[in-house]
N, CA, C and O atoms as a CHARMM CRD file, in Angstrom:
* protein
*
  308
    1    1 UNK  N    139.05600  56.94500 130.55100 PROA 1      0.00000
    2    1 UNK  CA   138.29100  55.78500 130.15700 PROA 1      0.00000
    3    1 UNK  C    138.19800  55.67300 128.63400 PROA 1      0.00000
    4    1 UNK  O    137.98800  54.55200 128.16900 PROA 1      0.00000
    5    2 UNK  N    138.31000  56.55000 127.94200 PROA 2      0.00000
    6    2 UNK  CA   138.00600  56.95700 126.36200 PROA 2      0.00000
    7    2 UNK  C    139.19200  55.94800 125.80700 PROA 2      0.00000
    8    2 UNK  O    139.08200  55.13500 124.88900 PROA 2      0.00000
    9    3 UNK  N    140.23000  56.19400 126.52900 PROA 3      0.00000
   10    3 UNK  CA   141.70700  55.42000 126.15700 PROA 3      0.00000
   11    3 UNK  C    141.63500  53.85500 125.99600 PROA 3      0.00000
   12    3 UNK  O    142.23800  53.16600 125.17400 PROA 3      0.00000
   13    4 UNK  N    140.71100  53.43800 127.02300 PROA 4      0.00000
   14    4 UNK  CA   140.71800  52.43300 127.83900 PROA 4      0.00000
   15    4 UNK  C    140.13900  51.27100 126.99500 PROA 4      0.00000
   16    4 UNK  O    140.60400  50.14300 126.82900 PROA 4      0.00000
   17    5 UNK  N    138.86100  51.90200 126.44000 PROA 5      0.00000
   18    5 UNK  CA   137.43100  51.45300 126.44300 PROA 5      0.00000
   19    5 UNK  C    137.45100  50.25600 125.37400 PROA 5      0.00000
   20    5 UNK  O    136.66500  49.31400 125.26600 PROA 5      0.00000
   21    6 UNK  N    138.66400  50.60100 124.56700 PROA 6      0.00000
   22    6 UNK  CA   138.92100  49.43200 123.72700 PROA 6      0.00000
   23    6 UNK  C    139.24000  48.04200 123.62800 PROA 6      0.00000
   24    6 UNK  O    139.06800  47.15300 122.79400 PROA 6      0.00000
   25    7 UNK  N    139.99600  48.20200 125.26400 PROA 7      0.00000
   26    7 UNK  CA   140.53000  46.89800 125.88000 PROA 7      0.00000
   27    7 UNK  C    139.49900  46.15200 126.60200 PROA 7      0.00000
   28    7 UNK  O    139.85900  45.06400 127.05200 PROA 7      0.00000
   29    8 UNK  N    137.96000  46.61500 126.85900 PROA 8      0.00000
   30    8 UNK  CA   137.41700  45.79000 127.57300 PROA 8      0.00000
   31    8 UNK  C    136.45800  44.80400 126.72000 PROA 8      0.00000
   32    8 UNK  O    135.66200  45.29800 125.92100 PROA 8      0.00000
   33    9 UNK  N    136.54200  43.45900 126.89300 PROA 9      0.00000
   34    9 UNK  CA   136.17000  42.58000 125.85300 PROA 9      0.00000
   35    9 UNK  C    134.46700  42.74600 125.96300 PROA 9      0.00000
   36    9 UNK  O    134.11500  43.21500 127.04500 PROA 9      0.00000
   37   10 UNK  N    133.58800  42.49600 125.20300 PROA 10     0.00000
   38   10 UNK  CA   132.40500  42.50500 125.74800 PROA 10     0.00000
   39   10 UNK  C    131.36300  42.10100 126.64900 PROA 10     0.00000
   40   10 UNK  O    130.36900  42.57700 127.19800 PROA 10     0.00000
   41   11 UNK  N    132.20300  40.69300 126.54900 PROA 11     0.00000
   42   11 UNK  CA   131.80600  40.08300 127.61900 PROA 11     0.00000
   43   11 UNK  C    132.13300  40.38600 129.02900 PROA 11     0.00000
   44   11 UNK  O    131.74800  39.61300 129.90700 PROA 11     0.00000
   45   12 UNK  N    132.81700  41.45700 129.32000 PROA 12     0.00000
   46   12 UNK  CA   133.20300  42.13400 130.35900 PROA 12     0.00000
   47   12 UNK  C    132.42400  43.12900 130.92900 PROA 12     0.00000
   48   12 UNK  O    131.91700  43.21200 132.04800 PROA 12     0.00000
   49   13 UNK  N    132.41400  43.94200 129.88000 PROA 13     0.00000
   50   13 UNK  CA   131.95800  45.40300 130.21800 PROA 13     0.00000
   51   13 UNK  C    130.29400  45.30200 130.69600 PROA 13     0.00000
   52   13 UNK  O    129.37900  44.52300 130.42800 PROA 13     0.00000
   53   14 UNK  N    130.41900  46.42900 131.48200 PROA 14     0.00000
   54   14 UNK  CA   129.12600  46.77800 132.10400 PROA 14     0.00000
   55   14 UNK  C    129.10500  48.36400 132.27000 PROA 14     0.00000
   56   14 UNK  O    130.16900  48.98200 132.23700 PROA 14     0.00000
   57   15 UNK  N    128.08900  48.91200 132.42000 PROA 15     0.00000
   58   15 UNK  CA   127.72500  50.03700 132.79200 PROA 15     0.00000
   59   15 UNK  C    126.58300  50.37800 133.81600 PROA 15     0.00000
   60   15 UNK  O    125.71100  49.61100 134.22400 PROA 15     0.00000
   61   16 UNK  N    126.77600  51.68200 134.13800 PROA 16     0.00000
   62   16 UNK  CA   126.33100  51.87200 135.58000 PROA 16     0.00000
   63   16 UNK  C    126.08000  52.94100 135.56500 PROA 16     0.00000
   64   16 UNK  O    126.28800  53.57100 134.52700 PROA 16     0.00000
   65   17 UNK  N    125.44900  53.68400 136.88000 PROA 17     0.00000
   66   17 UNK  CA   124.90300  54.41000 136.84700 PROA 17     0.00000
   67   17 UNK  C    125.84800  55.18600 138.52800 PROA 17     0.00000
   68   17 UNK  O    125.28700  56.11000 139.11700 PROA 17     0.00000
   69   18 UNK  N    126.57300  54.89700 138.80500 PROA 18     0.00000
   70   18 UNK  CA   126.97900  54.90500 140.57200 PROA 18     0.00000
   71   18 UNK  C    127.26700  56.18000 140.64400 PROA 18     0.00000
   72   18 UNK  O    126.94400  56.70500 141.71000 PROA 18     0.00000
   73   19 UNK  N    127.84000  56.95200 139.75000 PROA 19     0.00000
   74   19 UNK  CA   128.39400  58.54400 140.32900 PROA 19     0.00000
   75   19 UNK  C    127.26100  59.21600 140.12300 PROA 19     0.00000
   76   19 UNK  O    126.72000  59.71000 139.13400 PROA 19     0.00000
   77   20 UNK  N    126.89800  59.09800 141.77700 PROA 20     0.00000
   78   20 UNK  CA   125.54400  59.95200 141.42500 PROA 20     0.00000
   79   20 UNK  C    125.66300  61.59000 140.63000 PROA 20     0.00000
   80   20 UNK  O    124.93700  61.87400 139.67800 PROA 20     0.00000
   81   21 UNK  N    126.50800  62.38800 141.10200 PROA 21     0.00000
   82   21 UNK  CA   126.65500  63.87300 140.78200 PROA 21     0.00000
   83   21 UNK  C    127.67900  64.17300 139.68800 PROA 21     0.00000
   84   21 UNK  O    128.28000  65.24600 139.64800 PROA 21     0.00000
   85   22 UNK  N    127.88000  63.06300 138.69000 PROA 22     0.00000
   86   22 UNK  CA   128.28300  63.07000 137.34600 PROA 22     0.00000
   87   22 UNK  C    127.77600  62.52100 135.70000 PROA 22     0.00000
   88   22 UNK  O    128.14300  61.58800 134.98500 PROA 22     0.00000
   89   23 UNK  N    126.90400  63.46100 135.56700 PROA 23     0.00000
   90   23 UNK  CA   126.07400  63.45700 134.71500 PROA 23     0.00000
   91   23 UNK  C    127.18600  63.40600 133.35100 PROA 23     0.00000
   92   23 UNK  O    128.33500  63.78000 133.11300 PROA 23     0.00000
   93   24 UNK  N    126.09900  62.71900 132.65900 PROA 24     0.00000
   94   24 UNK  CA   127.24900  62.22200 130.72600 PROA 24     0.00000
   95   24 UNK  C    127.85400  63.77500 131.11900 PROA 24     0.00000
   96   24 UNK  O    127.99100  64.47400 132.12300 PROA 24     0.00000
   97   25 UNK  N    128.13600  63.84400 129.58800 PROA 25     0.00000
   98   25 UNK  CA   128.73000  65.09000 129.16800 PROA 25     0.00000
   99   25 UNK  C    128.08000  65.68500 127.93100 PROA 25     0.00000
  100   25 UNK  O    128.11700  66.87500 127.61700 PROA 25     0.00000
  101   26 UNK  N    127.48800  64.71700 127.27900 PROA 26     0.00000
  102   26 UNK  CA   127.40700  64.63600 125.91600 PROA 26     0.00000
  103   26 UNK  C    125.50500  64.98500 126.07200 PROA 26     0.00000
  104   26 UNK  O    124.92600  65.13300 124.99600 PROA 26     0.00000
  105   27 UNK  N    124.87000  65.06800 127.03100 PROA 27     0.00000
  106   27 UNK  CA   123.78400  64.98600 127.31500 PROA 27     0.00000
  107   27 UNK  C    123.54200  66.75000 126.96500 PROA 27     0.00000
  108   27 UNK  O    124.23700  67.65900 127.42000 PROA 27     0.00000
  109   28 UNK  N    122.51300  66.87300 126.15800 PROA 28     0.00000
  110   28 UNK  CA   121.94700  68.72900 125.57400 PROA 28     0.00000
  111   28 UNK  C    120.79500  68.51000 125.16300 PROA 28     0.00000
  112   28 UNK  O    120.53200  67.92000 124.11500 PROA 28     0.00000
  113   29 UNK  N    119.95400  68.99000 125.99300 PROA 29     0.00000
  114   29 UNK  CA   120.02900  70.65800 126.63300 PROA 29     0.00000
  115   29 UNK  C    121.02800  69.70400 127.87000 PROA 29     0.00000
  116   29 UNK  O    121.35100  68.57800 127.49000 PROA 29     0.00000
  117   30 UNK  N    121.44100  70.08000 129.11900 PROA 30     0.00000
  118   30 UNK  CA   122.06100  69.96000 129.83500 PROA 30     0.00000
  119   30 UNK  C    121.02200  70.10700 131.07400 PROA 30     0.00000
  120   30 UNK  O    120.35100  71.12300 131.25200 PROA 30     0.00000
  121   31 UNK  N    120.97200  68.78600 132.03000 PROA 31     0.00000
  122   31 UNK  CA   119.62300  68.93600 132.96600 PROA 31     0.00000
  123   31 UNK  C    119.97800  69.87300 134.14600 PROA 31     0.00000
  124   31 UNK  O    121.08600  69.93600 134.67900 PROA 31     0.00000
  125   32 UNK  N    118.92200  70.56500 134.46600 PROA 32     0.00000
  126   32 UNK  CA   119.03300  71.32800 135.48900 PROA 32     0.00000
  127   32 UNK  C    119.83400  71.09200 136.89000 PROA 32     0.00000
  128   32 UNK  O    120.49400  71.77500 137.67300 PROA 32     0.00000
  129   33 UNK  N    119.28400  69.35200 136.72600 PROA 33     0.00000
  130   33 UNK  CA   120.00200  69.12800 138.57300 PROA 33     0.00000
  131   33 UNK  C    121.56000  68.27400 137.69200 PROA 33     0.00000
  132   33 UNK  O    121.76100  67.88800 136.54000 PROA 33     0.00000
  133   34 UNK  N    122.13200  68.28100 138.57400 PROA 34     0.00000
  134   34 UNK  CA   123.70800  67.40000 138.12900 PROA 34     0.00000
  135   34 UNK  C    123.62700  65.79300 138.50000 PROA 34     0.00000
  136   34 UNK  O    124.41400  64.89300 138.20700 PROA 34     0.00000
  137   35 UNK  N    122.41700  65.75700 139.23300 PROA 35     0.00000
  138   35 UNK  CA   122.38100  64.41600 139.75700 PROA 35     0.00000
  139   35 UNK  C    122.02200  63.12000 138.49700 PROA 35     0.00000
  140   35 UNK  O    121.14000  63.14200 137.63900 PROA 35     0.00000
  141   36 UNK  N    122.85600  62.25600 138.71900 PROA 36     0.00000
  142   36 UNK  CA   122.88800  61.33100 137.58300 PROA 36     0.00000
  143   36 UNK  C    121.97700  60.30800 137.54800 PROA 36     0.00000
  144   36 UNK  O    121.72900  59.81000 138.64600 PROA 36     0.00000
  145   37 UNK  N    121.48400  59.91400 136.72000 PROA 37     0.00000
  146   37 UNK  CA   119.95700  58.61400 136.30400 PROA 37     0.00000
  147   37 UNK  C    120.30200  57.99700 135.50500 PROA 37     0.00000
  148   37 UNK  O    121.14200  58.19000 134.62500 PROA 37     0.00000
  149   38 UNK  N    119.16400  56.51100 135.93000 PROA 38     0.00000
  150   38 UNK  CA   119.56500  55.41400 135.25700 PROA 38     0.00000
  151   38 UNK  C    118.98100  56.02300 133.86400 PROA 38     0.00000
  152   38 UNK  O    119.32100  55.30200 132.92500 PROA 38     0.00000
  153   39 UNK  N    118.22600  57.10600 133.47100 PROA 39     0.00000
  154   39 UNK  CA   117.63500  56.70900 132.67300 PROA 39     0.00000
  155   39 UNK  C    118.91600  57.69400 131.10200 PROA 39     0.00000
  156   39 UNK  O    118.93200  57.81800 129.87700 PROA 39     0.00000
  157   40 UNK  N    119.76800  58.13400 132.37700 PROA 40     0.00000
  158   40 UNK  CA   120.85100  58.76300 131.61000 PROA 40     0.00000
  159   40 UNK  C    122.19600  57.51500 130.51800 PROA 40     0.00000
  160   40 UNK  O    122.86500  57.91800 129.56600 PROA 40     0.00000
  161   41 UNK  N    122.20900  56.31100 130.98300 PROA 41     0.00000
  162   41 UNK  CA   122.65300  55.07300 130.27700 PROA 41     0.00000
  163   41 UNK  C    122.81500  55.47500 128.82200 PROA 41     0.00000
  164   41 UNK  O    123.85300  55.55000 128.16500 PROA 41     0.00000
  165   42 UNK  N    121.12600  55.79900 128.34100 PROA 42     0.00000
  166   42 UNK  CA   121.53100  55.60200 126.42800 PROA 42     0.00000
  167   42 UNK  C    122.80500  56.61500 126.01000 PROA 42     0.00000
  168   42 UNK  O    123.44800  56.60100 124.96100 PROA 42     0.00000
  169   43 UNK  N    122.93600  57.36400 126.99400 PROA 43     0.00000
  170   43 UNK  CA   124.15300  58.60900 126.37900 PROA 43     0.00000
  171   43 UNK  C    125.30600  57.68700 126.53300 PROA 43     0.00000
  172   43 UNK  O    126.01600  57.62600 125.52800 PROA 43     0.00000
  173   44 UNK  N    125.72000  56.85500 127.67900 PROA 44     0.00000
  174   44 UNK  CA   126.75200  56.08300 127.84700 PROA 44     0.00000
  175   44 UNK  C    127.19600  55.11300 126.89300 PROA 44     0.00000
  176   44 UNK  O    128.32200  54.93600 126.43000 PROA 44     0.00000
  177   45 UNK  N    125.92500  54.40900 126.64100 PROA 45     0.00000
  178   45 UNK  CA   125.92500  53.44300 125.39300 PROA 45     0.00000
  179   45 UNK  C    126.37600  54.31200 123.76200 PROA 45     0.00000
  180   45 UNK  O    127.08700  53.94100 122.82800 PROA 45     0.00000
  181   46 UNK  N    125.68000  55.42600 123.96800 PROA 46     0.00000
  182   46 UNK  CA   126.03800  55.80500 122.12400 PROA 46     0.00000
  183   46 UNK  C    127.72200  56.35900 122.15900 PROA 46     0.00000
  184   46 UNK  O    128.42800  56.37700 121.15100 PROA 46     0.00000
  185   47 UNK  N    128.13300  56.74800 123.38300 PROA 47     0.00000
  186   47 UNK  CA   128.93800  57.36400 122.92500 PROA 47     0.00000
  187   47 UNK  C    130.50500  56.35700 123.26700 PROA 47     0.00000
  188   47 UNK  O    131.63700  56.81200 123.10300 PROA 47     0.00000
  189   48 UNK  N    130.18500  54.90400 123.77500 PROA 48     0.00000
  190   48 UNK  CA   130.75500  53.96600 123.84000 PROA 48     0.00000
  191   48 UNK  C    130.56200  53.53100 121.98700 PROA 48     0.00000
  192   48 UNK  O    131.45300  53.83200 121.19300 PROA 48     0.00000
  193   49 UNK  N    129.72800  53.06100 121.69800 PROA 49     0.00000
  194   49 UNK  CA   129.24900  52.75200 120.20100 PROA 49     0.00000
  195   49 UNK  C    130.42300  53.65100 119.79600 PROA 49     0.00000
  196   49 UNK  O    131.52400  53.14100 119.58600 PROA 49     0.00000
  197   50 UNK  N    130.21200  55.05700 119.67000 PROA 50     0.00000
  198   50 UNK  CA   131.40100  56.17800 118.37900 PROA 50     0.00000
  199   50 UNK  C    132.43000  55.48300 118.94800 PROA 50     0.00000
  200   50 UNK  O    132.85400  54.82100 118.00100 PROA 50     0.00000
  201   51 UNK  N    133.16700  55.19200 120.00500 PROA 51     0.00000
  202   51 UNK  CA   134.23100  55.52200 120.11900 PROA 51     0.00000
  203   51 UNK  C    134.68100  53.74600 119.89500 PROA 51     0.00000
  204   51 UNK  O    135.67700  53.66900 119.17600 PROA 51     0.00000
  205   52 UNK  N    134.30100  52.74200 120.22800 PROA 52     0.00000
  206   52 UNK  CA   134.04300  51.45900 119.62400 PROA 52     0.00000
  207   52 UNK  C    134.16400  50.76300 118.37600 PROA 52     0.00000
  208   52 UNK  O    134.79400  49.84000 117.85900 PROA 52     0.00000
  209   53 UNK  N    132.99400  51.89100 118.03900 PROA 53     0.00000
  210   53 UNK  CA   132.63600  50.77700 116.58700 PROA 53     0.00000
  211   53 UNK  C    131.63000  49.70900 116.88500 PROA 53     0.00000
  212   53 UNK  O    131.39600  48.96100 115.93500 PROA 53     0.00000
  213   54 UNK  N    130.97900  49.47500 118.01000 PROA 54     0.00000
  214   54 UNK  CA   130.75300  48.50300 117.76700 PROA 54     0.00000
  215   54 UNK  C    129.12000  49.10400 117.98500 PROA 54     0.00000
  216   54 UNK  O    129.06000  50.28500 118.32900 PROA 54     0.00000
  217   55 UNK  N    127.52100  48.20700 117.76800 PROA 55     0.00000
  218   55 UNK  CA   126.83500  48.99400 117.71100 PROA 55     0.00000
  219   55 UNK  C    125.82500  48.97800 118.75600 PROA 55     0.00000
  220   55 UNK  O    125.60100  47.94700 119.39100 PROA 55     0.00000
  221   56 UNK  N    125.04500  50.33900 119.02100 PROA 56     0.00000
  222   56 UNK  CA   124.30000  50.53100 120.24000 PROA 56     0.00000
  223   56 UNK  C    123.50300  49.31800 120.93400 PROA 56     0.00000
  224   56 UNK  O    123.71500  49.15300 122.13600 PROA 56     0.00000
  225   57 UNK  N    122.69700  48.54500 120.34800 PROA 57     0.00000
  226   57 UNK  CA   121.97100  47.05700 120.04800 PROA 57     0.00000
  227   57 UNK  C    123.15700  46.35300 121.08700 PROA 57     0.00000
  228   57 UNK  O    123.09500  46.15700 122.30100 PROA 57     0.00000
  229   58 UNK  N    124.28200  46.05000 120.08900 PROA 58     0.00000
  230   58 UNK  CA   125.66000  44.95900 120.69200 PROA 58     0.00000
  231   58 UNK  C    125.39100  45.79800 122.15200 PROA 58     0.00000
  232   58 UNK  O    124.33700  45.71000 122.78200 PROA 58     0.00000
  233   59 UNK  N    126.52600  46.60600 122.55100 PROA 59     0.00000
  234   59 UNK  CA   125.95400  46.86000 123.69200 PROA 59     0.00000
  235   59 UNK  C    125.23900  47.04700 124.93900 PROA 59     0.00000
  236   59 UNK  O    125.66800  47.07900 126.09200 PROA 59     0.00000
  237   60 UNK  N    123.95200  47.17300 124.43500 PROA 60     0.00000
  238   60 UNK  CA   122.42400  46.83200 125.28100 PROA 60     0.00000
  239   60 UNK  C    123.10300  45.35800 125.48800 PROA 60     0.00000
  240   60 UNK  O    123.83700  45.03600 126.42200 PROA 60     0.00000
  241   61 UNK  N    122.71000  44.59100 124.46200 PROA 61     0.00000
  242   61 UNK  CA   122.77200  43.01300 124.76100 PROA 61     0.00000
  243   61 UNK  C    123.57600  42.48400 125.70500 PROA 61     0.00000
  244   61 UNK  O    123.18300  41.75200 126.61400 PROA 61     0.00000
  245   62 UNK  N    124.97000  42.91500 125.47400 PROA 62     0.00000
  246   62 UNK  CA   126.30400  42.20700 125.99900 PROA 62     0.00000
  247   62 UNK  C    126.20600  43.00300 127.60300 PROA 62     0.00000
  248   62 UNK  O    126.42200  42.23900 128.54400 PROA 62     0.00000
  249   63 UNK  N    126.00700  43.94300 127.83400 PROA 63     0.00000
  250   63 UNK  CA   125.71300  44.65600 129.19600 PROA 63     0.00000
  251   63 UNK  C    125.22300  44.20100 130.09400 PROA 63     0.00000
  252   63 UNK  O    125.74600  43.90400 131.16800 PROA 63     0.00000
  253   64 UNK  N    123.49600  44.02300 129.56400 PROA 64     0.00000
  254   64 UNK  CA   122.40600  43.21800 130.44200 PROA 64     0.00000
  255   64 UNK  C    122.71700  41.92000 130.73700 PROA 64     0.00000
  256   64 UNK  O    122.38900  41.32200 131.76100 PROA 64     0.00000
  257   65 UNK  N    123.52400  41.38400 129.57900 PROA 65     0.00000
  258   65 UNK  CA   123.73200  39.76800 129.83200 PROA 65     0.00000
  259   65 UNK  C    124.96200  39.72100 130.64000 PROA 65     0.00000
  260   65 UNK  O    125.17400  38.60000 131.10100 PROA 65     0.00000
  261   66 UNK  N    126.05600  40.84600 131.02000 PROA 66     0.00000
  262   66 UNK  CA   126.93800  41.23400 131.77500 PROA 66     0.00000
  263   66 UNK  C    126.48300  41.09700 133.69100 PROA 66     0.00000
  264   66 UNK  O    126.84600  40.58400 134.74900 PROA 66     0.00000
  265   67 UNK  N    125.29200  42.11900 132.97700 PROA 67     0.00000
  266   67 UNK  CA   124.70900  42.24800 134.55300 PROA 67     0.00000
  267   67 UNK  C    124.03300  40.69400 135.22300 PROA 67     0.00000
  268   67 UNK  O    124.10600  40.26700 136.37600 PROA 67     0.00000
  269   68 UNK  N    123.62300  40.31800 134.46400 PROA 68     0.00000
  270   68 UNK  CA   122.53500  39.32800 134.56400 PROA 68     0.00000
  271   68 UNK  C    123.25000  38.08200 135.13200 PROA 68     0.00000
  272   68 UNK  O    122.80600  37.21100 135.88000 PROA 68     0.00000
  273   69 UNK  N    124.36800  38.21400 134.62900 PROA 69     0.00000
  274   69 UNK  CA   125.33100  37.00100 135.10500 PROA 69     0.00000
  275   69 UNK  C    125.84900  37.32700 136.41500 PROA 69     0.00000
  276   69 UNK  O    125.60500  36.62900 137.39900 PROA 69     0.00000
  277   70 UNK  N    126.80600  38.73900 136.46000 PROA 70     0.00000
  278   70 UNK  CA   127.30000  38.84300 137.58300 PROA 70     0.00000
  279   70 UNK  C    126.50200  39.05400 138.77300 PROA 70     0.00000
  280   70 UNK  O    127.06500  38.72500 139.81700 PROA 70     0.00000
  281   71 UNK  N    125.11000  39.61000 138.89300 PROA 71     0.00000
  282   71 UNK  CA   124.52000  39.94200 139.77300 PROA 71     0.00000
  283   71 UNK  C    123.82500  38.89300 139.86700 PROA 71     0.00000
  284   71 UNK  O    123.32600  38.80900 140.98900 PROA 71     0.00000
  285   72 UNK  N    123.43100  37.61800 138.85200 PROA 72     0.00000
  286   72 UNK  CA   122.52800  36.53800 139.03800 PROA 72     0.00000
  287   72 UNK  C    121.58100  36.93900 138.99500 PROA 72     0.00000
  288   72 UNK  O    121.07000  36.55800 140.04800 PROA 72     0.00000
  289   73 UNK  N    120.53500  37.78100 138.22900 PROA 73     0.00000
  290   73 UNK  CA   119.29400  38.20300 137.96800 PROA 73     0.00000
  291   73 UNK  C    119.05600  36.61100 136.69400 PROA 73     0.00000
  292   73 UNK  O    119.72100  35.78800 136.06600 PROA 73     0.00000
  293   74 UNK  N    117.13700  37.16500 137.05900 PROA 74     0.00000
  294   74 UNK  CA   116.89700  36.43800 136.55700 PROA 74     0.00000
  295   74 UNK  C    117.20400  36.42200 134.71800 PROA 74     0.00000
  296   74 UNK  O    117.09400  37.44800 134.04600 PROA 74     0.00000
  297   75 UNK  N    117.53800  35.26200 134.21300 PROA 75     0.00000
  298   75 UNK  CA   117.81200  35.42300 132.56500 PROA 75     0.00000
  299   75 UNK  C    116.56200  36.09300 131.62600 PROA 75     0.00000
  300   75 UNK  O    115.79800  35.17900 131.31500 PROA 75     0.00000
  301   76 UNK  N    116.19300  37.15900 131.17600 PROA 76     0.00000
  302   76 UNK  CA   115.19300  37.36900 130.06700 PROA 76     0.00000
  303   76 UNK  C    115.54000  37.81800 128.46600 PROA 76     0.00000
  304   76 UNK  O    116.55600  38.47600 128.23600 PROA 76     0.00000
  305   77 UNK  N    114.75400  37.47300 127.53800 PROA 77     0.00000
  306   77 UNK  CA   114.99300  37.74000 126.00200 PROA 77     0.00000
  307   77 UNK  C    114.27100  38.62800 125.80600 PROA 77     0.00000
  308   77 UNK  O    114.18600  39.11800 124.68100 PROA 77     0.00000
């Protein structure tokens, strides 16, 4: 995905949380259980940002408004 990550426009990309029993990598101390949480995301986001360029903020934004569209949630600012 590291390879990849460049080709996906922003308006594309989304992130997730689905493999439950694959926790970041980049996450230290390293949590006891392997089981993966939403609340594990900001590691996904920063380390999309390094490898990007583009910045943590952009991200958040373009994601939620990712989700928000495809899933049809309601719109919030």
């Amino acid at each position: 995905m590291r390879d990849i990550i460049d080709l996906i426009p922003l308006e594309r990309l989304m992130i997730e949380t689905d493999a439950p029993y694959l926790t970041p990598r980049t996450i230290r101390p390293k949590p006891k259980s392997s089981r993966n949480e939403p609340s594990y995301l900001s590691y996904i986001v920063r380390e999309i940002a390094s490898i990007t360029g583009h910045t943590e903020e952009a991200l958040i934004t373009h994601t939620t408004r990712n989700a928000q569209r495809v899933f049809k949630l309601e719109l919030t600012e």
